[in-house]
VOPA-765803 format. One record per residue (C-alpha): residue number from 1; residue in one letter; chain; x, y, z. Coordinates in pm, whole numbers. Layout:
[site NUM; A; A; [X; Y; Z]],
...
This chain:
[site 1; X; A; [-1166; -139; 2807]],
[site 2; X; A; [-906; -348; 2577]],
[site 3; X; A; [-1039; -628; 2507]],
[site 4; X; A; [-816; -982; 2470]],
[site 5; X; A; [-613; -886; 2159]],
[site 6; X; A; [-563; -548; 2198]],
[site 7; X; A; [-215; -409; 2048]],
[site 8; X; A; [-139; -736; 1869]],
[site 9; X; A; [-72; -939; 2157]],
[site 10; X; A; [-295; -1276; 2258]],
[site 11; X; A; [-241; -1288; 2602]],
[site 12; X; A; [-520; -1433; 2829]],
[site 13; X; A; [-600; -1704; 3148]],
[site 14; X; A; [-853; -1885; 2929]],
[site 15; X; A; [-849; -2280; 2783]],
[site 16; X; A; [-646; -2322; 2470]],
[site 17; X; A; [-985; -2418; 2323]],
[site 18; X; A; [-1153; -2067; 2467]],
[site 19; X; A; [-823; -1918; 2341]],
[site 20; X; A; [-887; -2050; 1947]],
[site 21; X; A; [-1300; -1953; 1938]],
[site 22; X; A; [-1182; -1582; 2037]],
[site 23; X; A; [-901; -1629; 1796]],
[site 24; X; A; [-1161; -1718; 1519]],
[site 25; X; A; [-1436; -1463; 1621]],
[site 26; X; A; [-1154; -1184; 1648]],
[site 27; X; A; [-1027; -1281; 1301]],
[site 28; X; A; [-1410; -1235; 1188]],
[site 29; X; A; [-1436; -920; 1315]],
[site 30; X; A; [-1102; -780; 1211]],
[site 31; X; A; [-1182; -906; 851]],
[site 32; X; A; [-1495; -728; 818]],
[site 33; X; A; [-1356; -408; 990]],
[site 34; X; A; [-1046; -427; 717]],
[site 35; X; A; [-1350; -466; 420]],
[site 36; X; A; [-1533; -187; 566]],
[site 37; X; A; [-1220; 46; 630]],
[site 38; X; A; [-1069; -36; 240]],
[site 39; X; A; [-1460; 25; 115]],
[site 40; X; A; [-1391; 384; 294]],
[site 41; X; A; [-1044; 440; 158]],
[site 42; X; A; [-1205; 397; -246]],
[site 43; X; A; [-1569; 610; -133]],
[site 44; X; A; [-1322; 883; 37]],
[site 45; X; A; [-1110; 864; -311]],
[site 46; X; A; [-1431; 929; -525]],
[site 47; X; A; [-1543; 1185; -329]],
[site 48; X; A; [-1229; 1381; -281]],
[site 49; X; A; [-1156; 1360; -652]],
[site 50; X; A; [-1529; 1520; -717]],
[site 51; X; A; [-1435; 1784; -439]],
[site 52; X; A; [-1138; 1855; -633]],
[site 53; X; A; [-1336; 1897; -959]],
[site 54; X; A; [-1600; 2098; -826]],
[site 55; X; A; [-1346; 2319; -607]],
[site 56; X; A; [-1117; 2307; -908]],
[site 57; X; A; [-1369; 2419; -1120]],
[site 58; X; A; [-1443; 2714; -904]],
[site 59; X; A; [-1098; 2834; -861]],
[site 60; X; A; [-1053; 2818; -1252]],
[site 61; X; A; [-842; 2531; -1232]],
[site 62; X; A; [-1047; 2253; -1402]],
[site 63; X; A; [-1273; 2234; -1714]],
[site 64; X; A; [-1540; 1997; -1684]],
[site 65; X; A; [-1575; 1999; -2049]],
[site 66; X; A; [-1198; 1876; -2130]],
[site 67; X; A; [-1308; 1679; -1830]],
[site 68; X; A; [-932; 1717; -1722]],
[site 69; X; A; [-691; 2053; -1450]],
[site 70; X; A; [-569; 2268; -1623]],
[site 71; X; A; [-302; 2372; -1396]],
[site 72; X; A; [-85; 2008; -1314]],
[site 73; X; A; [-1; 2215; -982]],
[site 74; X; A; [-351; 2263; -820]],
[site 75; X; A; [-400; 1860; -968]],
[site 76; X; A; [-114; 1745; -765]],
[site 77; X; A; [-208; 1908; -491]],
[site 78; X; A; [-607; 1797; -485]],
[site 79; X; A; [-411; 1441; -555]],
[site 80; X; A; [-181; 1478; -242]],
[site 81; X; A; [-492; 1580; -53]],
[site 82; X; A; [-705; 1328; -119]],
[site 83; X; A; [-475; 1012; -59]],
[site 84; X; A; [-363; 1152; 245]],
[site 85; X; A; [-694; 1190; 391]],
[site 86; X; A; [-848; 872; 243]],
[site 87; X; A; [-565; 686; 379]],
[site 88; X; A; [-546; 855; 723]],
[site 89; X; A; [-925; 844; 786]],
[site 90; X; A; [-944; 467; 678]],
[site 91; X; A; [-645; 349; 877]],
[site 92; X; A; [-790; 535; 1170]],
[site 93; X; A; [-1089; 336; 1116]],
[site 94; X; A; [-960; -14; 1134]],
[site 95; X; A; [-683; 114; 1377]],
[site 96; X; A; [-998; 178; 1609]],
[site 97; X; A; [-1216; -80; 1595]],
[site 98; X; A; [-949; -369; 1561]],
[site 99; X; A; [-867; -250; 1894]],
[site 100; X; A; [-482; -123; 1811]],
[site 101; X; A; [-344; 204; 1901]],
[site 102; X; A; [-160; 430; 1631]],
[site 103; X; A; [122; 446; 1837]],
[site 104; X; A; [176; 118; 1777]],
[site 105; X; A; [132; 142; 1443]],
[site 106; X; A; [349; 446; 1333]],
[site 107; X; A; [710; 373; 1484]],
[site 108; X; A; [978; 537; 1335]],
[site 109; X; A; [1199; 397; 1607]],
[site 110; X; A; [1417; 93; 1435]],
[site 111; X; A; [1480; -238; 1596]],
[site 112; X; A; [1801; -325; 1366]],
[site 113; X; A; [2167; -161; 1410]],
[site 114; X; A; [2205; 104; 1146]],
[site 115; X; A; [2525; -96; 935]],
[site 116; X; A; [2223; -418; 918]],
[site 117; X; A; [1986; -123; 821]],
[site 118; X; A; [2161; -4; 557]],
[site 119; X; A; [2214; -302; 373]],
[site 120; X; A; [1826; -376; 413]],
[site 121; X; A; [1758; -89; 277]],
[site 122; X; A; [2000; -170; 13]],
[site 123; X; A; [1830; -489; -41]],
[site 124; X; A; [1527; -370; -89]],
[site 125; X; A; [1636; -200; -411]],
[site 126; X; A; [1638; -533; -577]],
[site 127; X; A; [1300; -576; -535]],
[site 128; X; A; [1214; -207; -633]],
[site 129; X; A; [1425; -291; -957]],
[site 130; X; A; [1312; -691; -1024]],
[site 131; X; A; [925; -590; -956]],
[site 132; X; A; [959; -318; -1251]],
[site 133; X; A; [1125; -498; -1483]],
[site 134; X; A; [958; -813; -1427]],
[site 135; X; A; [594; -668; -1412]],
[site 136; X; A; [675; -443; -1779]],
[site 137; X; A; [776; -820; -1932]],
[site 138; X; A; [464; -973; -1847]],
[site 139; X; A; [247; -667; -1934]],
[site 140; X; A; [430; -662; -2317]],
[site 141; X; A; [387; -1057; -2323]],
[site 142; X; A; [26; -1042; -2248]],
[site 143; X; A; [-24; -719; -2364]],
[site 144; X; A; [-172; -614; -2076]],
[site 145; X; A; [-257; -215; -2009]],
[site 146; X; A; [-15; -2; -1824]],
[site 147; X; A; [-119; 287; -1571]],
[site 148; X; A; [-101; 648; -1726]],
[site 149; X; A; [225; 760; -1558]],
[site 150; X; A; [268; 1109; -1708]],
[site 151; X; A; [446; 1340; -1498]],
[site 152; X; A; [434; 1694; -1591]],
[site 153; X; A; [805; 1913; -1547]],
[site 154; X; A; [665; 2214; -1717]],
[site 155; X; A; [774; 2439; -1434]],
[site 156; X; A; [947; 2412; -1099]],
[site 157; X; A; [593; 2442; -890]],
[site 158; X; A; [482; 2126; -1072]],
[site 159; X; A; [765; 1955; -1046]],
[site 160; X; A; [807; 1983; -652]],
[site 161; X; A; [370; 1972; -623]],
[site 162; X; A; [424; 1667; -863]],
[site 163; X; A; [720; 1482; -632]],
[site 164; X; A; [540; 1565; -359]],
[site 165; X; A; [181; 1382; -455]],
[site 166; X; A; [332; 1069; -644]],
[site 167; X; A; [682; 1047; -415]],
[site 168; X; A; [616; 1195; -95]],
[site 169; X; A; [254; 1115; -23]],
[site 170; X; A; [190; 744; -146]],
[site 171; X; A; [545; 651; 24]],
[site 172; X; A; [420; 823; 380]],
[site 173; X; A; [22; 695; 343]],
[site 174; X; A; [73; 394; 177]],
[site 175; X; A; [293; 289; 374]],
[site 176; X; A; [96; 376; 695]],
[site 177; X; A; [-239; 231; 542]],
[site 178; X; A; [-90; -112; 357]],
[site 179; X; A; [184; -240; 632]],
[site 180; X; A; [118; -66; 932]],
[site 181; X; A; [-264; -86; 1005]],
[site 182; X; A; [-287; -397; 790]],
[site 183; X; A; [-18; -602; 891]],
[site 184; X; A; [-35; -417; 1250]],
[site 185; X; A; [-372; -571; 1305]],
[site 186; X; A; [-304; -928; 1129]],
[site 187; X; A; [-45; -992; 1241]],
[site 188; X; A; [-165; -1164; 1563]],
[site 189; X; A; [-274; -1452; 1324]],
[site 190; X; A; [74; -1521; 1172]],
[site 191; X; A; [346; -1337; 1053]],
[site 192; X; A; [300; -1496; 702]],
[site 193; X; A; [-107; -1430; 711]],
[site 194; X; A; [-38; -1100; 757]],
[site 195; X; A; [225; -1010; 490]],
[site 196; X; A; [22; -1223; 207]],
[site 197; X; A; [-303; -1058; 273]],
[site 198; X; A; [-131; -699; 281]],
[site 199; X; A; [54; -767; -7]],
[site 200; X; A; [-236; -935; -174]],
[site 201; X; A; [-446; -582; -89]],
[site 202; X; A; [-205; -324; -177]],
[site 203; X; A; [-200; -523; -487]],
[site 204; X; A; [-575; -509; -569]],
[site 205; X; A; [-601; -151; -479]],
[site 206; X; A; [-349; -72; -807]],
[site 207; X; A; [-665; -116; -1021]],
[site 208; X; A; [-456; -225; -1312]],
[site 209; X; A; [-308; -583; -1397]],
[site 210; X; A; [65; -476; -1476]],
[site 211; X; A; [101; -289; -1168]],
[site 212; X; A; [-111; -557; -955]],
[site 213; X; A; [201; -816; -999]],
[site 214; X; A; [431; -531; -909]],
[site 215; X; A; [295; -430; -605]],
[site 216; X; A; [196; -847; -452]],
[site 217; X; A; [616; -857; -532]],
[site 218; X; A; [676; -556; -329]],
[site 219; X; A; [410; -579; -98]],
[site 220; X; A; [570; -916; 63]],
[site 221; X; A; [868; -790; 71]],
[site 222; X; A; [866; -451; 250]],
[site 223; X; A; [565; -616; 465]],
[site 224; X; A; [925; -873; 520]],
[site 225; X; A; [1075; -554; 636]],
[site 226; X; A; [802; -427; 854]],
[site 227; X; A; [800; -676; 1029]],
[site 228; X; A; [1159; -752; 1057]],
[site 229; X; A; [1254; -394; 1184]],
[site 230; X; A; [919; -321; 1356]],
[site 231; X; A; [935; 57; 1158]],
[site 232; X; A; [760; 194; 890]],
[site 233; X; A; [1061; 436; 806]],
[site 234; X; A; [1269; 178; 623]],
[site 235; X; A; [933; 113; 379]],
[site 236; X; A; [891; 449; 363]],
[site 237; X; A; [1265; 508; 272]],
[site 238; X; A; [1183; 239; 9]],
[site 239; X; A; [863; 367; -141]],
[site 240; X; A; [1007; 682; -212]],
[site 241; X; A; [1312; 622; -364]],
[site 242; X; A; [1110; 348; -627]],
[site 243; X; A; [842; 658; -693]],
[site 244; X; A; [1137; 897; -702]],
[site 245; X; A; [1333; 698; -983]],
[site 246; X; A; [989; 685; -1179]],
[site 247; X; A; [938; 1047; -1198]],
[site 248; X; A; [1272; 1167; -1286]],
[site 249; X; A; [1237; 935; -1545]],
[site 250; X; A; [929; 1016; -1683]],
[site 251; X; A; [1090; 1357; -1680]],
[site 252; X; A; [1373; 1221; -1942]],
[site 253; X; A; [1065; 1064; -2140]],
[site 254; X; A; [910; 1423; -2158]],
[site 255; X; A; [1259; 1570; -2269]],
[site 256; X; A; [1452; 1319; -2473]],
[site 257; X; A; [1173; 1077; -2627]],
[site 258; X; A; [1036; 699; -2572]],
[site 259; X; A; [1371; 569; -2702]],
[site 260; X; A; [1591; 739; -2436]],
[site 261; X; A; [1356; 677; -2165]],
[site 262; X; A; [1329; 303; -2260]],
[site 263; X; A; [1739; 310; -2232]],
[site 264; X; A; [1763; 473; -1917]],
[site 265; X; A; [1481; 303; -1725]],
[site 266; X; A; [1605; -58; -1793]],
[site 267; X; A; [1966; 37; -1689]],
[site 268; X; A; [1830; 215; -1394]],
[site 269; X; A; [1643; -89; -1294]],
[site 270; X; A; [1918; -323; -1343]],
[site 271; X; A; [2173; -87; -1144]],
[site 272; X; A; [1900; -112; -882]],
[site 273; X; A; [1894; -497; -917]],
[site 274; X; A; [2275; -563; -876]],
[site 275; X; A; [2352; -341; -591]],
[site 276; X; A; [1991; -504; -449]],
[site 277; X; A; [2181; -821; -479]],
[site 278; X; A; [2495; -720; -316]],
[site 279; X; A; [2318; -584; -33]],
[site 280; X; A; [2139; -934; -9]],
[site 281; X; A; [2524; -1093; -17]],
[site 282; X; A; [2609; -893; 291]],
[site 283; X; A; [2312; -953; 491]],
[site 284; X; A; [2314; -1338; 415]],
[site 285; X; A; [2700; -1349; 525]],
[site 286; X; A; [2648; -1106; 815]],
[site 287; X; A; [2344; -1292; 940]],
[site 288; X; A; [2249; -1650; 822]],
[site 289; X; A; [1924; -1672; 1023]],
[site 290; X; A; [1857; -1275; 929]],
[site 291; X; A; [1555; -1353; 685]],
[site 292; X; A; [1366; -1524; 936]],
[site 293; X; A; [1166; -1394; 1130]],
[site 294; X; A; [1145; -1440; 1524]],
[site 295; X; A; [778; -1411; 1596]],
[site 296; X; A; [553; -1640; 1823]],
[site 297; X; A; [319; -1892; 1611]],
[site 298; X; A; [-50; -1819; 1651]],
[site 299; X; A; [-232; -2081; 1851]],
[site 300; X; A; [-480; -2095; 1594]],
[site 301; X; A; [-408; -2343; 1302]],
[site 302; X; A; [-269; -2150; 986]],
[site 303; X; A; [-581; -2321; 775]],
[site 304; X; A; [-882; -2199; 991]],
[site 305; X; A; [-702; -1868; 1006]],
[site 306; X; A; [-662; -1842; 592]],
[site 307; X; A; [-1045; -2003; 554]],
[site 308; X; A; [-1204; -1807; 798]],
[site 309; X; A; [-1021; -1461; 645]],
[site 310; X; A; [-1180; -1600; 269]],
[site 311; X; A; [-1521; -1651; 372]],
[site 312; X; A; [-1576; -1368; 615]],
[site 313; X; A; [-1430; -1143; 338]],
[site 314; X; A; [-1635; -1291; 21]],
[site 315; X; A; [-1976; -1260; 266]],
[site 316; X; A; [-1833; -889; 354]],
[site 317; X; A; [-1804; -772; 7]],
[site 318; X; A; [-2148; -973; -143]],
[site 319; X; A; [-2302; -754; 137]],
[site 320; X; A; [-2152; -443; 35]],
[site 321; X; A; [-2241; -514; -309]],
[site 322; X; A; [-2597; -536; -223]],
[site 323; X; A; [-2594; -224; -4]],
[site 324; X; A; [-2422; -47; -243]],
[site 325; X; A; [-2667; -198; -552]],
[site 326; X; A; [-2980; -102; -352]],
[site 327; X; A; [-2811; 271; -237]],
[site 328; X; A; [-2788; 286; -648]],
[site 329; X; A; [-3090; 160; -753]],
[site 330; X; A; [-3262; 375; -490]],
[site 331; X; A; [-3111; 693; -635]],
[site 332; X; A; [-2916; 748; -322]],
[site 333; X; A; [-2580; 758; -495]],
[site 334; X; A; [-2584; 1061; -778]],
[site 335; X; A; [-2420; 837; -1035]],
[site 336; X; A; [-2415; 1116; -1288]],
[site 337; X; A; [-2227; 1321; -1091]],
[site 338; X; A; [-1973; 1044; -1041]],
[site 339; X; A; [-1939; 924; -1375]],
């Protein structure tokens, strides 16, 4: 049985004061389910990626002593694997026991006329193009590190595996994981709540300061367009095109040198930028009110709901800390084979 805020929706006969303790105890719940289920997506990651070494290994296709594939193909492929699975099995998880169906979650179906589409869409590549630039300043100012973003073109099999596991894959799983089953089941508390703390996740989950600021920037916006065309397809659209444009030109890197790529990337990014801004143009003159979004205020006060998230996610992780700690300590874990 469903309980009161199944598939997103509050709707019940009780008191508005009944209404706001099940709002609170749901929000407890759903926070410690999303800990749990991200806690599953990075355990699922380590194991998959010592799968892949040992099965790699095997099959001839890694050396444990270079520590590294040595066929990019079969890497791409063990990398396609295991974000696809982490992400699916995870997203299932909080899907489940946040009481929302994956129907509801995975709509391809568009609430938005196609011309207002394709200028969102359009739109959207200003924030693709600001959130690169702007992130690379700030990581040369503070000399922060940036990701390893090699991407090998050696042959045609590892460029298609290659598009496939940094293009294809994150834009599909990502997308499912980070604004459908996070923002599917916050979004009950507020339409804001639910973008920030997305955005605010998929930013954490980059592991890496640079790419941290790129992905809160991106993360409120396409959780924006979520929510604003109730599909995951215009994201997806969106992800792909942004990991697209990075491969092709880490390809020019590989062929013509730093100094070319440098070139090409920053006019890339501010072709993306300008025709992000005309897009924006359109959609403000078409629509006035079109960046706001129509959904129903929770009854529960925005500050409870932002406090309660905090605290029942700080208590989640200390006690996954400890568990995990302890499962160490008690030799449950094989750390060697993990390091």
């Amino acid at each position: 049985m469903m309980s009161d805020l199944s598939n997103n929706n509050f709707e019940s006969n009780h008191s508005p004061g009944q209404n706001i303790s099940i709002l609170k105890k749901s929000l407890i719940r759903d926070t410690i389910v999303i800990i749990i289920g991200l806690a599953f997506f990075l355990i699922l990651n380590i194991l998959c990626e010592l799968l892949s070494h040992n099965i790699g290994a095997s099959l001839g296709f890694y050396d444990h002593g270079l520590n590294d594939f040595t066929s990019p193909s079969a890497e791409y492929i063990f990398s396609f694997i295991s974000l696809s699975l982490s992400a699916f099995i995870s997203g299932w998880f909080i899907l489940f026991f946040t009481k929302n169906r994956i129907s509801d979650t995975i709509k391809l179906k568009i609430e938005l006329d196609k011309k207002s589409l394709f200028i969102l869409i359009i739109s959207g590549l200003f924030v693709c193009g600001f959130a690169n630039l702007f992130s690379y300043q700030i990581a040369n100012i503070f000399n922060l590190p940036l990701p390893d973003s090699s991407f090998n073109n050696s042959s045609i099999l590892s460029i298609l595996t290659g598009l496939l596991a940094t293009a294809v894959c994150p834009a599909i799983f990502e997308e499912f994981l980070f604004r459908g089953v996070l923002i599917g089941a916050l979004k009950k508390y507020g339409s804001a709540f639910s973008i920030i703390v997305s955005a605010l996740i998929f930013s954490i989950a980059h592991m890496n300061a640079a790419q941290m600021i790129f992905a809160f920037i991106w993360g409120i916006a396409f959780g924006f367009i979520f929510l604003k065309t109730n599909s995951l397809l215009p994201t997806i659209i969106l992800h792909f095109i942004n990991n697209f444009t990075a491969c092709m030109l880490q390809i020019v890197k590989n062929e013509f040198g730093q100094n070319v790529y440098f070139i090409c990337s920053n006019i890339m990014y501010i072709l993306l930028i300008i025709i992000g801004i005309i897009g924006l143009i359109l959609l403000t003159k078409q629509d006035k009110t079109f960046f706001k979004l129509n959904r129903p205020k929770p009854e529960i006060s925005s500050k409870y709901v932002y406090m309660y998230f905090i605290i029942t996610a700080l208590v989640s992780l200390i006690v996954l800390f400890i568990i995990s700690t302890l499962a160490i300590s008690l030799s449950f874990i094989p750390i060697k084979n993990v390091i």
